[in-house]
Each structure stands twice: as C-alpha cells, then as structure tokens.
C-alpha positions in Angstrom: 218.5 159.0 54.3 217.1 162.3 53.7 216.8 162.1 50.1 215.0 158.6 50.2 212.4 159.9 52.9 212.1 162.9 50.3 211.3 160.0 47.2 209.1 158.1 49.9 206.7 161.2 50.7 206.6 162.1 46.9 205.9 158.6 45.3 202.0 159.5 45.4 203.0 161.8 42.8 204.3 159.3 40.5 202.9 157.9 37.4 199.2 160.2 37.3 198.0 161.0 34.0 200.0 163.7 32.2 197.3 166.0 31.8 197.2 166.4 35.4 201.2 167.5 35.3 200.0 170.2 32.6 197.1 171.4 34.9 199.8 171.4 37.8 202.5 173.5 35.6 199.6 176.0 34.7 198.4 176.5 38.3 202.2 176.9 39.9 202.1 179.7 36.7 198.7 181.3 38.8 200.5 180.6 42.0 202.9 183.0 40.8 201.1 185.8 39.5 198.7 185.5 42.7 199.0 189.3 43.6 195.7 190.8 44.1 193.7 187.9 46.4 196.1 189.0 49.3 196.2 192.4 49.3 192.5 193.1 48.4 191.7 194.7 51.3 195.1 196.8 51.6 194.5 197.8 48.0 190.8 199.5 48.7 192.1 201.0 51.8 195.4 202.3 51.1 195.3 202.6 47.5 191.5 203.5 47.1 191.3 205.4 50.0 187.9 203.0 51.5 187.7 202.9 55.4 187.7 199.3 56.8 183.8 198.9 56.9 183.4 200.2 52.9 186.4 197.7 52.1 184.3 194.6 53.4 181.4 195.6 51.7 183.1 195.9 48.2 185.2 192.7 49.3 181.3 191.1 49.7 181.0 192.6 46.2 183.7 190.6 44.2 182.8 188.3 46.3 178.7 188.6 45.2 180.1 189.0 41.9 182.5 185.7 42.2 179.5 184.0 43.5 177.2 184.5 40.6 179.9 183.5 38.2 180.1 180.1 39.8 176.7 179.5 39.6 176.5 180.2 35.8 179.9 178.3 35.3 178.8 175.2 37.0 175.9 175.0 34.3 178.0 176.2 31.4 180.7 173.6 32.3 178.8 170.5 32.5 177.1 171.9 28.9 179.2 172.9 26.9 182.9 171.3 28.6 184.8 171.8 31.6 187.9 173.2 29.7 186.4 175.2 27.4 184.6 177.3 30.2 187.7 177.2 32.0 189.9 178.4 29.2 187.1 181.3 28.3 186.1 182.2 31.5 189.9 183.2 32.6 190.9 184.8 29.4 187.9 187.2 29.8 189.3 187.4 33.5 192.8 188.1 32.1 191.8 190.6 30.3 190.0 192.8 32.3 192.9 192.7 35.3 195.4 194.1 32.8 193.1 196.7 31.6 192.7 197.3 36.0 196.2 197.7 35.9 195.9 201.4 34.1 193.7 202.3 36.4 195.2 200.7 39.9 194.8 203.4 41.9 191.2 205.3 40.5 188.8 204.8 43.9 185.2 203.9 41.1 187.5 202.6 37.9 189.7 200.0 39.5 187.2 198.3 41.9 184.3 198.0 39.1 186.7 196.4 37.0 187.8 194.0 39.8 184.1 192.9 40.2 183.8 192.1 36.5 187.4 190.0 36.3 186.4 188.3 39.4 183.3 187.2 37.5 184.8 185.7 34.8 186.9 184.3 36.7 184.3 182.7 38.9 182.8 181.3 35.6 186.3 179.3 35.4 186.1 177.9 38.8 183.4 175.0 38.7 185.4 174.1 35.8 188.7 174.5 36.8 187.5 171.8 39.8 185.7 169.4 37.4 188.7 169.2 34.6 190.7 168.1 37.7 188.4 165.5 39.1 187.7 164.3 35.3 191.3 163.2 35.2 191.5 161.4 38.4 189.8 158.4 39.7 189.1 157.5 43.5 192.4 155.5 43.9 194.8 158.4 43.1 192.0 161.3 43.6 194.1 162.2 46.9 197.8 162.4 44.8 195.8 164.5 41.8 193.8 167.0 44.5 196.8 167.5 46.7 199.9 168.0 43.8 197.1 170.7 42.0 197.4 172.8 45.2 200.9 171.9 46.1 201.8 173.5 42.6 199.5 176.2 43.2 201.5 177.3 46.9 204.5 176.3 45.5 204.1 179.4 42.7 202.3 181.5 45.4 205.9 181.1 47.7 207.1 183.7 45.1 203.8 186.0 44.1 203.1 187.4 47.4 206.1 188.3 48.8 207.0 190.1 45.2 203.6 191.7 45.4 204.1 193.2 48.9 207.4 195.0 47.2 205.1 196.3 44.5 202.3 197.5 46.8 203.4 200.9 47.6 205.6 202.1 44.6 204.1 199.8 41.4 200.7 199.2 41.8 199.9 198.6 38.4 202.1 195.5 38.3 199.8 193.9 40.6 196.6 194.0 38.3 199.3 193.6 35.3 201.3 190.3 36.9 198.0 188.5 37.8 196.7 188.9 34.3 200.0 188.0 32.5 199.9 184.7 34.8 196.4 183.8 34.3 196.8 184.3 30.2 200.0 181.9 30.3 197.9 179.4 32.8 195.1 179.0 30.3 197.4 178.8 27.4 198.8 176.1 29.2 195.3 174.3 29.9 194.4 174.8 26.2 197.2 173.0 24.8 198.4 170.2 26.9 194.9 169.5 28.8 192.4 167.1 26.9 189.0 167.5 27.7 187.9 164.4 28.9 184.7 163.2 30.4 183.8 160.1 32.4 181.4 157.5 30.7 179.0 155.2 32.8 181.3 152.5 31.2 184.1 153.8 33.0 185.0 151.0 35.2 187.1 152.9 37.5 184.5 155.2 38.6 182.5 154.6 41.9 178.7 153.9 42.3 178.7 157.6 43.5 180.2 158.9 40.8 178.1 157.2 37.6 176.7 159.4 35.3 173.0 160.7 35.3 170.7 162.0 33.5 169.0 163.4 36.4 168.8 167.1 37.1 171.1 168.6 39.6 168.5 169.0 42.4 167.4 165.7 42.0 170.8 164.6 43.0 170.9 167.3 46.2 167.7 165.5 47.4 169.3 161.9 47.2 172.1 162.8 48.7 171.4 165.6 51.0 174.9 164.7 52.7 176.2 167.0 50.1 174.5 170.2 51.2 175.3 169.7 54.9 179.0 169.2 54.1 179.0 172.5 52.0 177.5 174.4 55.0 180.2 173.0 57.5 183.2 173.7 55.2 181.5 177.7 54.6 182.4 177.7 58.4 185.9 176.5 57.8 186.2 179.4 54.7 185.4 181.7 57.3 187.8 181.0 59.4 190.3 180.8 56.4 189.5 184.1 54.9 190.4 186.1 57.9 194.1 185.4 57.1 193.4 187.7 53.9 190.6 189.9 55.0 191.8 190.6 58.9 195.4 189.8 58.9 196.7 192.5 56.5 195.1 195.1 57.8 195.9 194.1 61.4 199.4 193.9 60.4 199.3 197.1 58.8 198.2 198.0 62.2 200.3 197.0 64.5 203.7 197.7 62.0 202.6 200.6 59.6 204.1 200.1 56.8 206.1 197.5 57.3 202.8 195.5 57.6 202.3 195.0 53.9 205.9 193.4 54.0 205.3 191.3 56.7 201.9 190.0 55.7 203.6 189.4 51.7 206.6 187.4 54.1 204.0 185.4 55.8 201.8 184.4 52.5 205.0 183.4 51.2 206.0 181.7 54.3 202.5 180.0 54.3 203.0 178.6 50.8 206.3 176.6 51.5 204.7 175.1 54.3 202.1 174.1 52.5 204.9 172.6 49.8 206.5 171.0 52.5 203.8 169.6 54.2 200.9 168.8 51.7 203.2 165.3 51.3 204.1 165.1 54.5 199.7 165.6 55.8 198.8 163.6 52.5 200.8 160.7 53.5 199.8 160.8 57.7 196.4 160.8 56.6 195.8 158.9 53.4 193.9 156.0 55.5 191.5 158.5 57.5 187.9 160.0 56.2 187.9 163.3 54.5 185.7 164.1 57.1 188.2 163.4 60.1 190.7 165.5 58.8 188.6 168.4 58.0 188.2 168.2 61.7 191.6 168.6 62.7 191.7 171.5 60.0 189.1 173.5 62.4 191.0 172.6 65.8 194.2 174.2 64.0 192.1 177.3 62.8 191.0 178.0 66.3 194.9 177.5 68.2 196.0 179.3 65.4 194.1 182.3 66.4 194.0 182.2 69.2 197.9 182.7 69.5 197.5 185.7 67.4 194.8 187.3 69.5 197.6 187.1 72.8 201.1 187.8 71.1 202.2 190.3 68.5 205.8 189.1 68.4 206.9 188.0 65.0 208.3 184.6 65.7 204.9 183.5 67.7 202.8 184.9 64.4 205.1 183.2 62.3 204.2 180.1 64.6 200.5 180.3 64.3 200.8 180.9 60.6 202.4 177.5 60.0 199.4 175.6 61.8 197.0 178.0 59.9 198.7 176.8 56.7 198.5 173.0 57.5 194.8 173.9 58.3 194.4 175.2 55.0 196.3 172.2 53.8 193.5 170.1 54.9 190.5 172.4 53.5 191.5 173.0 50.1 192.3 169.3 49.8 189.9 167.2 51.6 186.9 169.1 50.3 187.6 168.5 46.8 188.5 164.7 47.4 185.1 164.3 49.4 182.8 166.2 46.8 184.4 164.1 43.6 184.1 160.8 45.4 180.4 161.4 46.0 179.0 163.7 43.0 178.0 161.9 39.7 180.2 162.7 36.8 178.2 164.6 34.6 177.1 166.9 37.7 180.8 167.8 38.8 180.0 171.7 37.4 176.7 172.3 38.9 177.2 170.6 42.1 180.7 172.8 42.3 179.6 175.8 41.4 175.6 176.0 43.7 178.2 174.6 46.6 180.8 177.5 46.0 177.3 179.7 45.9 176.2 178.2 49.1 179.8 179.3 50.3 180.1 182.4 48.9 176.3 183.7 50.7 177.2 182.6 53.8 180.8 184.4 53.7 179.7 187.8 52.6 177.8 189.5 55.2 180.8 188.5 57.4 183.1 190.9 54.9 180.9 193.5 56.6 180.1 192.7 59.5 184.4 192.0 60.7 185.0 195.1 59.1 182.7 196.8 60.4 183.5 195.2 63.8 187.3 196.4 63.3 186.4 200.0 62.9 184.2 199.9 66.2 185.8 197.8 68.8 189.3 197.4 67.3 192.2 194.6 66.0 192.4 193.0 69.5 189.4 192.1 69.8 188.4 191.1 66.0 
C-alpha cells in the first residue's frame, strides 16, 4: 500500500524530457557540495573574526555583487544561449571558490574572493532558470520546476550537515567541496543538456510565452503583473533568508558551539522534508494558482517564526523548521512556474535576471539592518 502511494505521488515525474533528468542529476551534484550559502554568516564571524553588523554588510556585498551578475546574465543568456552562460558563468565561479579555499580563514583574501565567485555565479543563474523552463512546457512545467529542486534538497540532505563537521577544524574543504561540486554540475550540464530554444511555431507554448522581438521593457509595461509579483515574492525571500542569515548565528547563540552542528542538522533536516514533501505539496496543489499557494507559503513563514521566537527547545525548532521548509517548498517552486507561464520565450534571461535584481535590492539593506538589529537589541527580539 505504501509502495503504490510512493509510485502514485511520483508519477508527475515520469516520462519528462531527458535533458531535464541530466539538469536534475547535476543540481542533486550542487545540492551536495552546498557548503558555504549556509554558513556565510558563521564563516565572517567566527572564522573572519566580523561582528554581526560588519557580517550583514559584506553578506549585502555578495549579495550586491550576486545581484549585478544576474542582471548581466539575463542579457548574456538570451544573446548568446542559456547553457553556454550557464556552463561559463559557474566554471569561472568554480574556480575562484577553490582558489578561496587556500585562503579560508584570511579576514580581506577570503571575502573578496567570495564576492567575485558569487558573481560569476550570479551570471549562471538567469540561465540556469531559463535552460529549465526551455525544456518544459505548461502541462508538465510543475513536474520539471519541482523534481529540479527536489534534486537540489535531496543533495543538500548531505552537504550541510558534512559542512557543519568541517566548520571548525577544515575550513578550507568548504570553499574546496563547493567548487569541486559546481565543476562536476556544469560538466554535467555541458554534456547531457542540449541547448534548446522555443520557436513561435512551437505549438505547445502558451499565448504568454510566444516569442518577441520586443525589448524587455516593453514586455514589463504590457504585463506590469510581472513586476508586482516580483516585489511580493522579495517579501517572501526575506522571510526565507532569515533561516541562513539569523538562524545560525542565533543558534550559535543560544548552544555555543554546538550551534554550527545543530543549524548543519536542521539544513539537512530541512532538505528531506523538502524531498518528502515537494511530491506530497506538488500533488495537493497541482489544481490551485501559483498565486494561492505562495500565499500559504507566507502564513507558514510567519507560524514558523513565531514558534521560534517563544521556545528554544530542540524538538519545537525542529517543528517550525519543517513548516519553514514546506514554505520554502512553495517559494522556490511556484515562483518559477508562475514567471515561465507568463514571460515570452526569448525573454526568459532578462525577465529572470532584472526580477532576481529587483529581489536582490530590496533584500540587502535588510543584511544590515537585522544584523545590525541583533547586535543592539538582541536574538529574542530579532
């Protein structure tokens, strides 16, 4: 009975294009090696001796930095091909972390060099979303989005937890591991991905998703829809990041050094929930609006917190993490499956990467700003 519920909840996954099962494998891969994201902010205070409010701001950097990679990508990827950008933008990413990884602990060296990684990277990540959407149509757009971030969490079960081993003792592996993981990704993406693009004669695309030959701002002020929904979700990403950016160091906090090991438990903890249940949340609402479920992703934010804010015992945090993870569930999925069902083809790379900018300026004063709000009023009350 078990085992046919199990086939029932992943038949969505059946029969998609096997380029998307290659961009799956290569993202499980990056799941794996997904070391430094996490422990950013534990690795500029602990290891690069920043207080709380300088860690923000140099967070708000890689994230600046991030930011203006996007907004090149998106243009490079809809120019010159949404793998090729992909493929150079992370190899140049790559390489940079494992050149970080000899200086993991230097307080200028090691931060600088995350900014430029982070860069390259951000070139990737307009692309990364496009080469996905080019491979998927509106009928199986939910099956494509969701298995690319099931595989993602399903590599990330591993990364984090082995990362919050490495923290104190082998710091260099985590610059090193990242890099290694991203290299394999892309060789990955290189060889078994095709680099596809959608024609106007493609008969499977929507009305919303035809082709144009108009620029990129002429399709913002025709469907000004598009702007508003990337404002909403930046207030989502905010509540998101704080899982990253607040968690660890409240953990760290409240359980010293055992902190690191209990925030690496809970990442890992997050990302088999999020295996589990991406089917499971897929499936329940695979007949509602992207739009109503984003919804519910901001009412589990908020109960999620709010749990954490009145109770430090493990089990409770534990708890809220699992309802933060099906939050994030929602966000990482819905978003994509709303903006490829209403962006024109050849506009998937710009309209990504301006969206991820719009995101990315409204997220990184906060960097500041909570750190800044930990070091003056406390944990409890940020």
């Amino acid at each position: 009975m078990i085992y046919k519920r199990l086939i029932e909840l992943l038949s969505p996954y059946k029969g998609l294009p096997g380029d998307i099962y290659s961009i799956a494998v290569a993202r499980f891969i990056l799941g794996l090696g997904n070391f430094i994201i996490p422990f950013m902010t534990l690795l500029l205070t602990q290891k690069q001796g920043y207080s709380t409010t300088i860690a923000g701001t140099l967070v708000m950097v890689v994230t600046g930095t991030y930011m203006m990679g996007g907004l090149i990508g998106g243009k490079l990827s809809d120019t010159f091909g949404h793998k090729r950008t992909m493929v150079w933008g992370e190899l140049f990413g790559a390489l940079v972390l494992l050149v970080c990884g000899f200086f993991s602990e230097h307080h200028v060296i090691a931060p600088a060099l995350m900014f430029l990684a982070y860069f390259f990277i951000g070139i990737a990540l307009p692309a990364s979303n496009a080469l996905v959407a080019d491979h998927s149509n509106p009928q199986n757009r939910d099956a494509v989005m969701s298995l690319s971030y099931l595989a993602y969490n399903l590599g990330s079960a591993v990364g984090p937890v082995v990362a919050g081993y490495l923290f104190w003792h082998h710091t260099a592996w985590i610059y090193w591991g990242n890099g290694f993981a991203v290299l394999i990704g892309i060789l990955i993406v290189m060889y078994r991905v095709s680099d596809e693009h959608h024609t106007t004669e493609n008969t499977e695309l929507s009305a919303l998703e035809q082709a144009t030959d108009s620029s990129v701002w002429t399709v913002f002020r025709e469907r000004p829809r598009l702007l508003v929904f990337g404002g909403l979700c930046t207030l989502l990403w905010f509540a998101l990041n704080q899982m990253t950016m607040t968690g660890p160091l409240y953990f760290s906090h409240v359980f010293a050094q055992d902190g690191a090991v209990l925030f690496g438990q809970l990442m890992t903890f997050a990302s088999v929930v999020v295996v589990v249940a991406t089917p499971l949340l897929m499936r329940l609402t695979n007949n509602q609006s992207e739009l109503s479920s984003l919804a519910i992703a901001g009412g589990l934010f908020a109960i999620g917190y709010a749990m954490i804010m009145q109770w430090t015992a493990v089990w409770v945090i534990f708890f809220a993490w699992f309802l933060l993870s099906a939050a994030e569930v929602f966000l990482l999925t819905k978003e994509g499956v709303y903006l490829a069902n209403h962006s024109p083809s050849s506009h998937r790379g710009r309209i990504s990467g301006i969206l991820i900018t719009i995101r990315n300026i409204g997220l990184m004063p906060t960097y500041v700003f909570i750190g800044a709000y930990i070091q003056s009023n406390g944990y409890t009350n940020a």
